[in-house]
C-alpha positions in Angstrom: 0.0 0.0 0.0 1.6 3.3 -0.9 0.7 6.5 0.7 0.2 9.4 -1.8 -0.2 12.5 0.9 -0.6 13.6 4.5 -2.8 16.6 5.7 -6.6 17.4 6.6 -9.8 16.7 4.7 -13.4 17.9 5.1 -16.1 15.6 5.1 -19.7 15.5 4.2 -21.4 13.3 6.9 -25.0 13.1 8.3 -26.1 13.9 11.7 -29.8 13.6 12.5 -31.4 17.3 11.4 -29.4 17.2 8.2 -25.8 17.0 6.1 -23.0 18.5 8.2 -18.9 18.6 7.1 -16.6 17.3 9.6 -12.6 18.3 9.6 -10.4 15.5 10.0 -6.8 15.8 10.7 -3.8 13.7 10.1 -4.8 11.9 7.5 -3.2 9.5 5.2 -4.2 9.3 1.6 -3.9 5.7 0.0 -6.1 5.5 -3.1 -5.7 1.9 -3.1 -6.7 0.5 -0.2 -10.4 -0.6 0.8 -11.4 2.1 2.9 -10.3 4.9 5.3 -9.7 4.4 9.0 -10.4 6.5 11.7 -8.4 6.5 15.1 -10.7 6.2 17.7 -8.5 7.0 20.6 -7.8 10.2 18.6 -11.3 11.5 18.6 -11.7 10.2 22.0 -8.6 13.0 22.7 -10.9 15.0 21.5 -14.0 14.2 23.0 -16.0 12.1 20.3 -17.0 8.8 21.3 -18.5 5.7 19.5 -21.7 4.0 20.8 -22.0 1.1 18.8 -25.3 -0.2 20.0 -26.7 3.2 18.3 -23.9 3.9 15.6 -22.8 6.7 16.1 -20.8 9.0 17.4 -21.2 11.3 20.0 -19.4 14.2 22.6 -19.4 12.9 26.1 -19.3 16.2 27.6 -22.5 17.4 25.8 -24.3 13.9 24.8 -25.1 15.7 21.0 -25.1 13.1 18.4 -22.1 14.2 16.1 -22.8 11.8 13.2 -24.6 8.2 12.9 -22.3 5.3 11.3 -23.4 3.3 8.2 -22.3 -0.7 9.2 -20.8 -2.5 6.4 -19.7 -5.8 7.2 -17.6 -6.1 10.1 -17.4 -2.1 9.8 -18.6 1.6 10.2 -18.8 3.7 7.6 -18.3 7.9 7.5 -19.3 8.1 4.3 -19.7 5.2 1.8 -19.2 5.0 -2.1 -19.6 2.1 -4.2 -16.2 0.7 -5.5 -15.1 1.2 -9.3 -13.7 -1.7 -10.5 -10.4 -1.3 -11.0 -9.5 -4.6 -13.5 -9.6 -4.1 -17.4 -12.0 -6.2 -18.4 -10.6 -6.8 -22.2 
């Protein structure tokens, strides 16, 4: 897997009145693998928190619902876009 860049990204993500962009920092940018991973002990620095009986995650000082997880398998999902095959198929 090669890493292409390091920096911050905004995301579109949805939170339960409507669409809201979240900032994410120190992120690694690897176009070819599967998906992108969040640090949980990082947000947890920061005071985001998973509940994943409800999917979602939340700030524990506050209890507001910061954005609801999409479960995919045997993970959570940000945001979610359907894979482009990436074989040649002549």
């Amino acid at each position: 897997m090669k890493i292409q860049a390091y920096g911050t990204v905004t995301i579109t993500v949805d939170i339960p009145t409507r669409k809201s962009k979240m900032k994410l920092s120190y992120i690694a940018l690897a176009p070819t693998f599967f998906t992108n991973i969040i640090a949980l002990l990082r947000a947890t620095n920061n005071d985001i928190h998973f509940d994943l009986g409800r999917n979602m995650l939340y700030r524990l000082a506050t209890g507001e619902t910061v954005y609801y997880a999409k479960r995919l398998g045997g993970h959570w999902a940000l945001m979610y876009r359907e894979p482009t095959s990436t074989l040649d198929s002549t």
